[in-house]
C-alpha positions, 0 to 999 in steps of 0.5 A, a space after each residue: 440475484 440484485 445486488 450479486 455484483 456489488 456482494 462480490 466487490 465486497 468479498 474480493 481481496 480476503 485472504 478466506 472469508 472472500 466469496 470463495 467460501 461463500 460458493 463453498 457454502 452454496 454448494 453444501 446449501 445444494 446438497 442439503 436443500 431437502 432437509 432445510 424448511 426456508 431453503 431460500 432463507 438459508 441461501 440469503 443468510 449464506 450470501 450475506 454473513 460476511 458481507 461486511 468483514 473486517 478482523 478489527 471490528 466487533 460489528 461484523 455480524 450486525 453489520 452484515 444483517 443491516 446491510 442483507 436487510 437494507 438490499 433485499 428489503 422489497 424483494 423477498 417476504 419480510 419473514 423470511 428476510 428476519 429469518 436470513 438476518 437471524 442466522 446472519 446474528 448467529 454467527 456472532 457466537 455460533 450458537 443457535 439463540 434462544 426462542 427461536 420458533 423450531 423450523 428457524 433454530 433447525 434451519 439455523 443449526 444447519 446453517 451454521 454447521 455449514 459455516 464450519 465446515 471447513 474444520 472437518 475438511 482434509 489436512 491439507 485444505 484445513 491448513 489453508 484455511 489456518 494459514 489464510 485466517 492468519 493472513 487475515 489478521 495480520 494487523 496482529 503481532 505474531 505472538 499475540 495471535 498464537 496466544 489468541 488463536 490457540 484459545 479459540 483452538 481449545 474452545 472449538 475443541 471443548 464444544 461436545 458436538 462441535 457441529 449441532 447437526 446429525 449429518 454433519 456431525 456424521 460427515 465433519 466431527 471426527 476429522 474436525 477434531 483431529 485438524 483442530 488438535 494438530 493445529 493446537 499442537 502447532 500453537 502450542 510447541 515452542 517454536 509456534 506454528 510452522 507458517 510465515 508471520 503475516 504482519 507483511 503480505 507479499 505481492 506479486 508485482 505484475 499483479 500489484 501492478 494491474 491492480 493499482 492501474 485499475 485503481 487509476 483507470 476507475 477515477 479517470 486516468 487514461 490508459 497510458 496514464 494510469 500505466 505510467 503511474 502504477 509503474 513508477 509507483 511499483 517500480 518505487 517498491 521494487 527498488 526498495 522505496 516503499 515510502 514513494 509506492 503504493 503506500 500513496 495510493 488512496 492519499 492520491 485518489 483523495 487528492 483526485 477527488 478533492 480537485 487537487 489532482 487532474 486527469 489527463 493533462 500535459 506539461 503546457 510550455 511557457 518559455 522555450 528558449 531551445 536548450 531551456 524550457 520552462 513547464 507548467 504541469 497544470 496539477 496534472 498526476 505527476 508520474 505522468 506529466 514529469 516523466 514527459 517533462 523529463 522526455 522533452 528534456 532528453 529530446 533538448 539535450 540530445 539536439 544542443 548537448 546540454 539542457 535546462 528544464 524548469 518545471 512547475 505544478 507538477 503532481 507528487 511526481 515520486 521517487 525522483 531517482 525514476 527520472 534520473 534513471 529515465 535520463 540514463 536509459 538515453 546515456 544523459 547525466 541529470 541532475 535534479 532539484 524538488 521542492 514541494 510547494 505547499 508543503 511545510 514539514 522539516 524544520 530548518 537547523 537550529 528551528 523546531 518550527 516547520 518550513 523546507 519541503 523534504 526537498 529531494 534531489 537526484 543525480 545520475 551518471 550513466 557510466 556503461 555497465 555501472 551507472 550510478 544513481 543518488 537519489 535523497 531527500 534533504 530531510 532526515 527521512 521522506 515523509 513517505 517513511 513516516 507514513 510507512 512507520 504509522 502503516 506499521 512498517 520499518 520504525 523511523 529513528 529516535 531522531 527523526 522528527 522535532 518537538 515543539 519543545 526541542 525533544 528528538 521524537 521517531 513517533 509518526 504521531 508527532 508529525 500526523 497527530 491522532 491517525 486511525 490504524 488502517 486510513 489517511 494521515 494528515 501531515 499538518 495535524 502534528 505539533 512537531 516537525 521533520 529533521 533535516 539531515 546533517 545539521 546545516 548541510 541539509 537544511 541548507 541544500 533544503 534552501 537551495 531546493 526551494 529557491 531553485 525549484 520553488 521560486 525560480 521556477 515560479 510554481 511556489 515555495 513550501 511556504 508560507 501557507 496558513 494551511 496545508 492544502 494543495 501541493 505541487 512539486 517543481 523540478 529544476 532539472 539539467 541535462 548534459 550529453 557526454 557525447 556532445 562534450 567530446 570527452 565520452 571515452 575519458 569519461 567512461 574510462 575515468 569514471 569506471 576506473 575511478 569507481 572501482 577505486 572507491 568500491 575496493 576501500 576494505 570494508 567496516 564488514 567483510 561481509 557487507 563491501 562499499 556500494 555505489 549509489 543505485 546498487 542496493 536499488 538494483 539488489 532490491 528489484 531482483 529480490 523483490 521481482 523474484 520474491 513479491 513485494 512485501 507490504 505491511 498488512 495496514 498498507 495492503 488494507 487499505 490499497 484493497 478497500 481503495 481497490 474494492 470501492 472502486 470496483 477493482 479486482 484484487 488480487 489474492 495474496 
């Protein structure tokens, strides 16, 4: 049939209504194809009722009719192309209309008892399709989708018959009504149905992984390359960063299209003075260009004991930790200062008005069997957390941002303005500001970050701009060899030593003991290897319309 390739890429990724349940239809179109009076009408108003299919759109049903008749238009009879639309609008309110002539209102009938039945199928797949529904409408609070859920519940049931048709009826009404009872039932006993709140989705990460590689292989990326940003991006989830993951996923390939990002480039040496380098990264995806840029500086280090690497233009490079972890892999201390050049969101102490970077910096020591990893931003929080909170994950704290009026605000709105529920977020639409944290302490490393991996190292500072467009980040990073130094063994003794120290202070908790920086990273990534990563259902969203705009397979979740 045309189009079946593109009908698929739409239906990929849902949770119930995704092309399984159309081949579920078409195998119920086969079986009762004698009794129906346009077969192929039939057929048509099953691969396209839920072409279009969005849980916060009132238009599905319209939508989805325009579209069968916008492709099929050319291809089948006009007549039978209104009748394939008819049964399409049908679903609306699962009624057959009236006026209809009598072989389409039959035809219609047959049609939509199709569509339902899933509700008279055994216990076990029935429960499915409920808990697969709920996935669907994740974006909904779970006491509010009990309420309304339960409703729809009661309708279904009030309908006498539920199915309009004499077959179906026979096969599907009796079991149907006890599936719709017990799921009632569950909806309406205190402690609500037994089955997981899906305002997060969990993901596995190896099929995250492959899906946001795909993602990156679609708009141009190399094979290596695409692999080097979906693992870091993952890798960020993984340790708990949602706010350096996936969630930057569509932001990235808007950049890409804009031009602001490139496919495919190196880091371009400028300066090589031996155990200094300097880079332009030539606005390649800085996953990729920053974790080479890193390598050089390991190489450099390795062969004089210490090394400095400026490097600038860089792509949002993410969680800088990752580099720091990079160096450690080698048994090399950095350290790491970041600025983001273009990029005006935290107000400095004392200031409402915008003009540090979030500025992170990291530091690694790589201590045997304890490494340890600092890894902030110099702002009260990155602005990945404020994305994450406006994707209705973790909220921000009360004072995380500024207004222009000098009030503490933790609303995402005061950063991005007006935003969508499920789309971009534009952080220079805001009238407030980010906080550094710790008053002067952070506004002023925030400084220091600028002038070191902005202006030192030529690629700009956050400002002044006239806008927001473009970024860059730049990266002042230092590498020593404890090896070279000569004072490895003391090093690794005292340093061991010392930490045990610092982690015996008796704790606040009994239950909670003083950690080490990259400890909670480390507990993360194995509950969350072992467990999925869990994703807001707005950020999942719109990874999977990225994913299927670009004809990527999704994974079902």
């Amino acid at each position: 049939m045309p189009h079946e390739n593109a009908l698929k890429a739409l239906h990929a990724g849902r949770a119930y209504h995704g092309w399984q349940h159309v081949e579920a239809l078409l195998a119920l179109w086969r079986e009762y194809e004698g009794i129906l009076h346009d077969a192929e009408a039939v057929r048509l108003a099953i691969l396209f009722h839920d072409a279009v299919y969005d849980p916060r759109r009132s238009d599905n049903e319209r939508a989805s009719a325009a579209l069968l008749r916008d492709w099929m238009a050319g291809t089948v009879p006009p007549a039978r192309l209104e009748a394939a639309a008819a049964m399409v609008l049908a679903t609306e309110r699962h009624a057959v209309p009236e006026n209809l002539p009598p072989e389409l209102a039959a035809d219609t009938a047959s049609f939509l008892d199709m569509d339902l039945s899933i509700l008279g199928a055994e216990p076990g797949r029935f429960d499915a399709y409920d808990r697969a529904i709920r996935q669907e409408y994740a974006h909904v609070p779970a006491e509010a989708y009990r309420t309304g859920r339960a409703a729809i519940l009661r309708r279904l049931l009030a309908r006498d018959p539920i199915f309009l048709t004499a077959p179906f009826r026979a096969r599907f009404e009796d079991a149907a009504r006890r599936n719709l009872q017990a799921a009632l039932t569950r909806f309406e006993s205190p402690q609500g149905p037994s089955m997981p709140d899906y305002n997060t989705v969990n993901v596995p990460a190896p099929a995250l992984e492959d899906m946001i590689r795909g993602i990156f292989l679609a708009i141009g990326c190399a094979g290596e390359e695409a692999g080097d940003i979906a693992s870091h991006l993952v890798g960020s989830n993984l340790a708990g960063h949602d706010s350096h993951g996936v969630v930057r996923v569509p932001r990235y390939v808007d950049w890409h299209k804009a031009g602001y990002l490139h496919a495919g480039r190196k880091p371009e040496v400028v300066t090589d003075g031996g155990a200094f380098l300097l880079l332009d990264a030539q606005f390649g995806f800085g996953h990729a260009v920053t974790k080479q840029g890193v390598a050089m500086g390991i190489a450099r280090a390795k062969q004089h004991g210490a090394a400095v690497v400026a490097l600038r233009n860089s792509g949002h490079c993410g969680r800088i930790g990752t580099y720091a972890e990079q160096a450690l892999a080698e048994d090399l201390i950095s350290i790491h200062f970041v600025n983001v050049a273009g990029s005006f969101l935290v107000a400095p102490y004392g200031g409402v008005d915008r003009r540090f970077s979030t500025a992170p910096i990291a530091i690694g020591v790589p201590l045997e069997g304890r490494p340890v990893v600092l890894d902030f931003a110099t702002s009260l929080v990155a602005e990945g957390k404020v994305l994450v909170a406006s994707n209705g994950g973790k909220p921000l704290p009360p004072d995380a941002l500024i207004e222009p009026d000098g009030r503490f605000s933790g609303d995402p709105h005061t950063l991005y303005g007006d935003y969508p529920q499920v789309g971009a977020r534009i952080p220079g639409n805001g009238p407030g500001a980010i906080r550094a944290f710790g008053d002067h302490k952070g506004s002023g490393l925030a400084l220091m970050c600028e002038l070191l991996a902005g202006a030192f190292t030529g690629g700009g500072t956050s400002g002044p701009r006239d806008q927001r467009g473009c970024i860059a980040n730049g990266l002042l990073s230092i590498y020593l060899s404890p090896a070279h130094f000569g004072t490895e063994a003391e090093f690794q003794r005292m340093g061991r030593e010392y930490l045990e120290w610092v982690t015996g202070s008796r704790p606040i908790d009994p239950a909670s003991p003083v950690m080490l920086p990259g400890e909670p990273e480390k507990r993360s990534r194995e509950k969350r290897l072992r467990e999925g990563l869990p994703l807001p259902a707005d950020i999942w969203e719109d990874l999977r319309r990225t994913a299927t705009s670009l004809g990527v397979a999704v994974p079902a979740v």
